[in-house]
Structures are given as C-alpha cells and as structure tokens.
N, C-alpha and C positions, 0 to 999 in steps of 0.2 A: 486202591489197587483195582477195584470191579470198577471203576471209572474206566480206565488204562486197557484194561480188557475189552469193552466195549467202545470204546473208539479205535482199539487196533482191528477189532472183527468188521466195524462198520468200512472201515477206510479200504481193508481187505476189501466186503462187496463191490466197496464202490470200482477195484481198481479192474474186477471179473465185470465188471459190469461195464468200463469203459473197455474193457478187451471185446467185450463182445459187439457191443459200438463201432467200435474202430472196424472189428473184420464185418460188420455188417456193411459198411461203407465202401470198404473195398469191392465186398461182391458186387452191391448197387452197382461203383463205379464201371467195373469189368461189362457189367449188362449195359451200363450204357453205352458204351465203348463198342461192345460190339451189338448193338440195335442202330447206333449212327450209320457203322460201316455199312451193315445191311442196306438201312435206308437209304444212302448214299448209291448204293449196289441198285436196287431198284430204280433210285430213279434214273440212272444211265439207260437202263432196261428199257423206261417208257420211253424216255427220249431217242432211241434207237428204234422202238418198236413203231412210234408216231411216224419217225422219217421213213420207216419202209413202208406205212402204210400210204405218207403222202406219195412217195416216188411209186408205191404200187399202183394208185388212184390216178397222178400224173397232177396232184393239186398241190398248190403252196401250201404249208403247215398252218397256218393263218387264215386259207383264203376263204373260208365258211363264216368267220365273225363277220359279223357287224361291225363297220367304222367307227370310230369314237364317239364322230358327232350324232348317233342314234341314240 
C-alpha cells in the first residue's frame, strides 16, 4: 500500500511540474511573439530612416560601398 502511495505522490509532482512547463513555454512563446513583432517594427524603422537620409543627402542607398569586385 506505501508503494501506491508513493507513486501516486510522485506522479502528482510530476503532473505540477509539467503544468509548470507547459505555462513556462507559453510565456517564452508570447516574448517571442512579441520581440519578432518589435524587430520586424524596427527594422521598417531603419529602412525608412536610411531612405530619408539617402533622399536627404541626394545619394543612392548603396552608393558609398565598394563594388563587388574590391
């Protein structure tokens, strides 16, 4: 009977312990979810901010690199 007891207590932790698992995952996912959106958010940002500094300058976006074959 103390067998039975302790594997229904263990099986308990185990199932508190994948609850907490599971909602850990969730939050993860949610952060990353909304860290993408952000980044995605920023990078519209620099790409906008780039084209107003090339139309500010009056330079192509590109035209300061070095050609390939350097």
């Amino acid at each position: 009977m103390d067998h039975l007891h302790t594997t229904d207590h263990r099986l308990t932790d185990l199932e508190i312990k994948s609850s907490y698992a599971e909602d850990l995952l969730d939050t993860l996912n949610q952060t990353v979810f909304r860290q993408q959106a952000q980044i995605e958010m920023l990078l519209r940002e620099v790409r906008a901010l780039r084209r107003q500094g090339a139309a500010a300058s009056g330079l192509h976006p590109h035209q300061d690199e070095l050609p390939p074959h350097y």
